[in-house]
One Martini backbone bead per residue (centre of mass of N, CA, C, O) as a GRO file, in nm:
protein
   86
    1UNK     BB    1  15.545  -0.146  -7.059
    2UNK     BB    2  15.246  -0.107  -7.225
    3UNK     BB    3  14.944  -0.256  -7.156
    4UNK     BB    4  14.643  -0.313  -7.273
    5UNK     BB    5  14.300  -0.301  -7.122
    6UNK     BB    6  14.099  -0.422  -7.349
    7UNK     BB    7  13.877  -0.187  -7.526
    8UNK     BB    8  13.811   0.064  -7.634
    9UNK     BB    9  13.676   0.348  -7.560
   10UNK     BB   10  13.358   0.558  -7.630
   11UNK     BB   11  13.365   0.911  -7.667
   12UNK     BB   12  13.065   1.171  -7.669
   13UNK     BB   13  13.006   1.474  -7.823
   14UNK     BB   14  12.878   1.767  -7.790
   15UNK     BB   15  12.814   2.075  -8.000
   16UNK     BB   16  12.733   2.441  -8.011
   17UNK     BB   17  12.665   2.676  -8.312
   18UNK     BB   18  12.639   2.993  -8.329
   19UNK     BB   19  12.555   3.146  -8.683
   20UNK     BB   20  12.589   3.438  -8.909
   21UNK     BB   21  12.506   3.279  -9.208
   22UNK     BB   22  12.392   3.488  -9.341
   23UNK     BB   23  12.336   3.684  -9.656
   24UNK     BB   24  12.286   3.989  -9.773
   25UNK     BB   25  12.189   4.124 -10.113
   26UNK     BB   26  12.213   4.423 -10.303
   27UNK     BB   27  12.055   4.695 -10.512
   28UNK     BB   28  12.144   5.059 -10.524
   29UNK     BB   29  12.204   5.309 -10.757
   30UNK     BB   30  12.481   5.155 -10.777
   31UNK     BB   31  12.491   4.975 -10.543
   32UNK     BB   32  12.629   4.764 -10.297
   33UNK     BB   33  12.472   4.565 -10.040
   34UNK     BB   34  12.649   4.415  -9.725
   35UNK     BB   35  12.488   4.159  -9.497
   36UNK     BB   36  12.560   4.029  -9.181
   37UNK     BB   37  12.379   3.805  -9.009
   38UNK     BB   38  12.124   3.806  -8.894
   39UNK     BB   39  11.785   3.716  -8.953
   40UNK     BB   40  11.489   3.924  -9.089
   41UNK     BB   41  11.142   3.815  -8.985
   42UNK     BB   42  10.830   3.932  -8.869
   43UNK     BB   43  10.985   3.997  -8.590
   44UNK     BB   44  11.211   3.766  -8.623
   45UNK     BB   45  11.536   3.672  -8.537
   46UNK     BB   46  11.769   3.474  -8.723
   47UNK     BB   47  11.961   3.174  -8.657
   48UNK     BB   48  12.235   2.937  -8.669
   49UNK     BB   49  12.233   2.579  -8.535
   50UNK     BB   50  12.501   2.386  -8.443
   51UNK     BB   51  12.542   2.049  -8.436
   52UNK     BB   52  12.838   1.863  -8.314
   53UNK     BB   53  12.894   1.517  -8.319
   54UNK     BB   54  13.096   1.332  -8.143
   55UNK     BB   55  13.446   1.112  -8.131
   56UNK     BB   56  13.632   0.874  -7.948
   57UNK     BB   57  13.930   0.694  -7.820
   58UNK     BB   58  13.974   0.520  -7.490
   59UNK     BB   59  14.269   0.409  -7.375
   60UNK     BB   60  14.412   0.147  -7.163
   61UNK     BB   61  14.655   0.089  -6.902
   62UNK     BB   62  14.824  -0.065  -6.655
   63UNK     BB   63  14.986   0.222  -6.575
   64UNK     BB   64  14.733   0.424  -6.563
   65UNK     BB   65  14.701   0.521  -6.844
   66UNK     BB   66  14.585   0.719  -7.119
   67UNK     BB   67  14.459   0.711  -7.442
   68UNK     BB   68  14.367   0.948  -7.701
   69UNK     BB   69  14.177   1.050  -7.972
   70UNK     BB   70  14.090   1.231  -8.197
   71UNK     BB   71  13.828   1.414  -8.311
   72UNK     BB   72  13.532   1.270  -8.460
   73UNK     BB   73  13.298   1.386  -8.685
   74UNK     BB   74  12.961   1.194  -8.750
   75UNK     BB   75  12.763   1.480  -8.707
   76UNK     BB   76  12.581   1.776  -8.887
   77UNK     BB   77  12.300   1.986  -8.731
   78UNK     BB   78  12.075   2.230  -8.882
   79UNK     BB   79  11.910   2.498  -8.725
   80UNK     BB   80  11.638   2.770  -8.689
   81UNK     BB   81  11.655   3.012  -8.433
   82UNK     BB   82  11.468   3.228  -8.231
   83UNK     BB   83  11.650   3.538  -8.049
   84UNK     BB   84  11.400   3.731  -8.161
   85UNK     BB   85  11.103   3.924  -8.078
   86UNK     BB   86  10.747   4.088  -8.105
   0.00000   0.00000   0.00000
């Protein structure tokens, strides 16, 4: 029989996503053309970084086991870097 010890403890992490979320479309002559990837702007190249925020619960039991709960997100911050400049 497991029995609890304590309070459930909160462990937290973060994540950092770097994505190419531009999408740039044009037409020109009657075509569309659709580019999807980093953005570039007066010799600068950004993409977008997410940082994701995490927190779980983890319960501690008499008989030396952990159980833990599914990560669920907090918060979700992004902001534009760039990758690269001339």
């Amino acid at each position: 029989m497991k029995v609890k010890v304590g309070e459930p403890k909160i462990e937290t992490r973060q994540r950092i996503e770097i994505g190419h979320n531009w999408t740039v479309t044009w037409k020109s002559g009657g075509k569309r053309y659709i580019v999807a990837g980093p953005k570039e702007s007066y010799g600068r190249t950004y993409q977008i970084q997410t940082t994701i925020h995490e927190e779980r619960e983890a319960q501690e039991y008499t008989d030396g086991s952990t159980e833990y709960s599914d990560w669920k997100e907090v918060k979700r911050d992004s902001r534009q870097v760039v990758i690269s400049s001339w």
